[in-house]
C-alpha positions as CSV (number, residue, x, y, z in Angstrom):
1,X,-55.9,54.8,158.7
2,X,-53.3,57.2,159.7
3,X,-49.8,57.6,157.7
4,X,-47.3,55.8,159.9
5,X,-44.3,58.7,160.9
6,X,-40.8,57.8,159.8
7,X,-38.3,57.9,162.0
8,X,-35.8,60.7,162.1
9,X,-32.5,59.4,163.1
10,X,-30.6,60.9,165.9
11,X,-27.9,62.9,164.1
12,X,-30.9,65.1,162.5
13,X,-32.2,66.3,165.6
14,X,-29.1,66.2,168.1
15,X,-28.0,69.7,170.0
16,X,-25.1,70.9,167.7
17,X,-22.1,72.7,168.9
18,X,-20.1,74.9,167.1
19,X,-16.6,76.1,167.5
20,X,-13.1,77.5,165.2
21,X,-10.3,74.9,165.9
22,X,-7.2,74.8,163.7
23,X,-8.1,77.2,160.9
24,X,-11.8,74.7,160.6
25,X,-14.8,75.1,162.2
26,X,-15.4,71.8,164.5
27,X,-19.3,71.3,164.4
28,X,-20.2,68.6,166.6
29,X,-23.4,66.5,168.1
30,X,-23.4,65.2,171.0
31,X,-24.7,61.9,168.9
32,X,-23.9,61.6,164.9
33,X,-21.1,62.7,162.7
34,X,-18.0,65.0,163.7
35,X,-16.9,66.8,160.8
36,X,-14.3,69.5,160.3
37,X,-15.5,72.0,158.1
38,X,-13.6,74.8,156.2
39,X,-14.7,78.7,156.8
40,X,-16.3,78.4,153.5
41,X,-18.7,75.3,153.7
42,X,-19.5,76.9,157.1
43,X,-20.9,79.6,155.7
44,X,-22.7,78.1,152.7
45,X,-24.5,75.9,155.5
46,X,-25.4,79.0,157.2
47,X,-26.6,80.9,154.4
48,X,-28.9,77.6,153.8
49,X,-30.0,77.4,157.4
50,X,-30.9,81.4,157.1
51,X,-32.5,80.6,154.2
52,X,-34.8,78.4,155.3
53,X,-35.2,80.1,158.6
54,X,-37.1,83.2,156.5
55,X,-39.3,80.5,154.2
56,X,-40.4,78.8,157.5
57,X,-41.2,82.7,158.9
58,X,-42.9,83.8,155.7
59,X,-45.3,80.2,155.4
């Protein structure tokens, strides 16, 4: 018997938009959370999604 799939809920696989508003960066889904981040969580999130960018190339 197969392995039933879990679902993934929306907010994980929603379009993201990203944009600088007030001193933040606004990034938004069109479905899921909308959180303010500061310049600095914005770029430890983007140093993770690099990150695993280059494991998912290298496997």
């Amino acid at each position: 018997m197969a392995k039933s799939q879990r679902s993934i809920p929306l907010e994980h696989v929603a379009p993201v938009y990203v944009e600088p508003e007030d001193g933040y960066v606004n990034v938004q889904q069109g479905h899921g959370d909308h959180t303010l981040y500061t310049p600095e969580e914005v770029r430890d999130l983007a140093e993770e999604l690099l990150a695993a960018a280059e494991t998912a190339e290298r496997s």
